[in-house]
N, C-alpha and C positions, 0 to 999 in steps of 0.2 A: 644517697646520703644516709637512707635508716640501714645499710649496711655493713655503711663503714662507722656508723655509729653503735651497730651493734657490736660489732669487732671490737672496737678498744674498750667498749663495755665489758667483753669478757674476758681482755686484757687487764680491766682493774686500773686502780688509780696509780699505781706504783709502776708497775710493767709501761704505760702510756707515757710516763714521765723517760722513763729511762727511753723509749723509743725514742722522745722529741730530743734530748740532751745526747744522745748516741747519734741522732745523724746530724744534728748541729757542731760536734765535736768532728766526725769524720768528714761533713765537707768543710769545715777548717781546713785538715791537714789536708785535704783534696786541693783546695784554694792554694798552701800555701807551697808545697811541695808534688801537684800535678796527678797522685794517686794517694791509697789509702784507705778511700772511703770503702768497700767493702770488706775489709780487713779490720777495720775499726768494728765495723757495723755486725759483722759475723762475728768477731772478739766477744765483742761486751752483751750484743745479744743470746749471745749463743752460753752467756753462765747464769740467763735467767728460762731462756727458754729453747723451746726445739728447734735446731738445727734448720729443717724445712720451712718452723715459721719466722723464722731468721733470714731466712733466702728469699723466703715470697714477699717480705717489706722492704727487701733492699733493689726489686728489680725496675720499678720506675725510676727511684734518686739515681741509681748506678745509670742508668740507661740514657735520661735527658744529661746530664751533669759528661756524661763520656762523647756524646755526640755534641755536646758545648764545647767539648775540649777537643775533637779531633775537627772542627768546622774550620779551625781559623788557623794560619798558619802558610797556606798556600805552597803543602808539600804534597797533597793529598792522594793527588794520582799518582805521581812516581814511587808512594809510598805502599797504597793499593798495589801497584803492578810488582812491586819488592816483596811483598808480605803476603802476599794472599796463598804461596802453599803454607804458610805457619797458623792464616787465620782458617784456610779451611781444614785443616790438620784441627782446629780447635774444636772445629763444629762437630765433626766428624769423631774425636776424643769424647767430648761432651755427650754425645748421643750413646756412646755407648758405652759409658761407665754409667747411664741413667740408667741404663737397659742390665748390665752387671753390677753395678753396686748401689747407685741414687744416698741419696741426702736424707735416712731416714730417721734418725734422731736416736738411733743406738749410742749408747756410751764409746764406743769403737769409733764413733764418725766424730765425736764431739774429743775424744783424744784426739785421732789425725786432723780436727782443726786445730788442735794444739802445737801439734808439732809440726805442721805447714809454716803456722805463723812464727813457730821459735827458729823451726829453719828460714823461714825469711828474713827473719830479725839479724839474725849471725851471719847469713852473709853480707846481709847490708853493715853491717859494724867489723866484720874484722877481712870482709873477701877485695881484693883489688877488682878496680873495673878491669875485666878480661876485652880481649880482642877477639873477632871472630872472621877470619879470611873467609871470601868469595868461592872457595871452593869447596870449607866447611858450610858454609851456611847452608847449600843445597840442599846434603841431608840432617843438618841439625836442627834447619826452619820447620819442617814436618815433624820432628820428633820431639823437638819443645811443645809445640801446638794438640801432639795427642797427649803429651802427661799432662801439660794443664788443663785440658779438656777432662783427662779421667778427675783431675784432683777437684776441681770446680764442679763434677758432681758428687763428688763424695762428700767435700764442703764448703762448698757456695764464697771457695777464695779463689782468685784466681790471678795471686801473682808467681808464683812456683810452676815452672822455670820460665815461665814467658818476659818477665820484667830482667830476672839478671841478662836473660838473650840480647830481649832491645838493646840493653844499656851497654853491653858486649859489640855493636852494630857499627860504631864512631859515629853516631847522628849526632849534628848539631842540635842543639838546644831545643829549639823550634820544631824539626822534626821528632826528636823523643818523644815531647810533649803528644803531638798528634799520633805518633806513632801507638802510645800507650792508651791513647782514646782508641784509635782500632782494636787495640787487640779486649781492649775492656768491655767497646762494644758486641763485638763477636762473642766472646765468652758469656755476659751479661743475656741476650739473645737466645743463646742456646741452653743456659742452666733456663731461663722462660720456659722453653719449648718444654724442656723434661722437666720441669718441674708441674704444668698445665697436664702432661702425658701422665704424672702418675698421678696426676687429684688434686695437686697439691696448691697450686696457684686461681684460684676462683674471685666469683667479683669483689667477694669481702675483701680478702689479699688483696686485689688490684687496688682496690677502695683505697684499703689502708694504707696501702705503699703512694697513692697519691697525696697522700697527707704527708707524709712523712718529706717528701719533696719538697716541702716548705723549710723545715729547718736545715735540709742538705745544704740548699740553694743560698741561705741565710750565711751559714756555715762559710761558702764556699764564698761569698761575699767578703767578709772578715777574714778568711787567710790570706785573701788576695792583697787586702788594705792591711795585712800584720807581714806579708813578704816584701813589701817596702821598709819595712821597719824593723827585720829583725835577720839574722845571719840565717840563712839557709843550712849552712853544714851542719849549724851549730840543733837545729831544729830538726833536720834527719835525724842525729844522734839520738837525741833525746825521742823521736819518736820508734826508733828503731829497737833502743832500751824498753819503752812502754810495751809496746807491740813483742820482746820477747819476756819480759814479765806476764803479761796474759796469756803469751802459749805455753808457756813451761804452766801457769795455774791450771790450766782448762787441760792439759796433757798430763798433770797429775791424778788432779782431783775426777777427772771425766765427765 
């Protein structure tokens, strides 16, 4: 407790604020549209502070909130047995773009989250859901799995290219959902491990990333109780608008 007390102590009164209101905002749109949250969370953290301390607050919420979402659904093994060269293709990516580039809070790392997230913004607004044949998939499930793996250490997002793939897959509904809690888990997992590997992740982080857990969870409560209530498409849009307003700022400004 006097650690994670110390942590947001020298986080300040402002910085803590934005923490709580950054992951209550991001598991919203987790809640209401099934991913998000660390792409919010990376966003908006990542134009007050370092990149690395951006990644070490978001690996509990990401982590319980992805294994919430891939538990239930009752696709899980057939889903495991379909994906596992894309998620270990991720571990494996992940592991060594820590090893050759890592999450170190240069200006260069805090552009390419910019322009991950401007590029994820544009294809969700203007790219057609693609198809992707059984016989593509062999070697495009490994090759999705190592770019996001390098990109989620470089910075601490990790839906580029693993999400447009999934949604490339024809999964129904139910399986998407869980399917995107795999791959989130896996990635979430492994930016951990390298991020622990180079220093970066200690009890304070841990500390504080349990805190933070309360407003994900919060968050993730109310989008679920606001997707009864409101158009889905109509709400990607508009998240996907936000989402590429903040990479195009963070990819200028760096």
């Amino acid at each position: 407790m006097n650690t994670l007390l110390a942590f947001y102590q020298n986080l300040g009164l402002a910085l803590s604020l934005l923490v709580i209101v950054t992951f209550l905002m991001a598991g919203m749109i987790k809640g209401v549209i099934g991913l998000g949250l660390p792409t919010v969370a990376m966003g908006l953290l990542g134009l007050a502070m370092a990149p690395t301390q951006a990644a070490a607050l978001l690996i509990i919420p990401a982590t319980l909130t992805n294994v919430w979402q891939l538990a239930f659904g009752g696709h899980l093994r057939p889903l495991v047995k379909r994906l596992w060269p894309m998620l270990l293709a991720i571990v494996i990516g992940t592991g060594a773009g820590t090893l050759w580039l890592g999450v170190d809070g240069g200006q260069w790392v805090v552009r390419g989250l910019g322009a991950v997230l401007l590029l994820y913004a544009l294809s969700g607004l203007l790219l057609p859901t693609l198809r992707v044949g059984s016989t593509t998939e062999r070697w495009l499930a490994p090759l999705c799995g190592v770019l996001t793996g390098i990109i989620t250490s470089a910075t601490g997002v990790f839906m580029i290219p693993a999400v447009p793939y999934l949604q490339a897959l024809g999964l129904n509904k139910d399986q998407l959902v869980q399917a995107l809690g795999l791959s989130f888990t896996a990635s979430t997992l492994a930016l951990a491990a390298g991020l622990m590997w180079r220093g970066a992740l200690g009890g304070g982080e841990l500390s504080a990333s349990l805190l933070a857990l309360i407003p994900a969870l919060l968050g993730m409560l109310l989008g679920q109780w606001l997707r009864e209530r409101i158009s889905a498409v109509l709400f990607k849009r508009v998240f996907f608008v936000g989402v590429g307003l903040l990479g195009g700022h963070l990819l200028i400004s760096g």
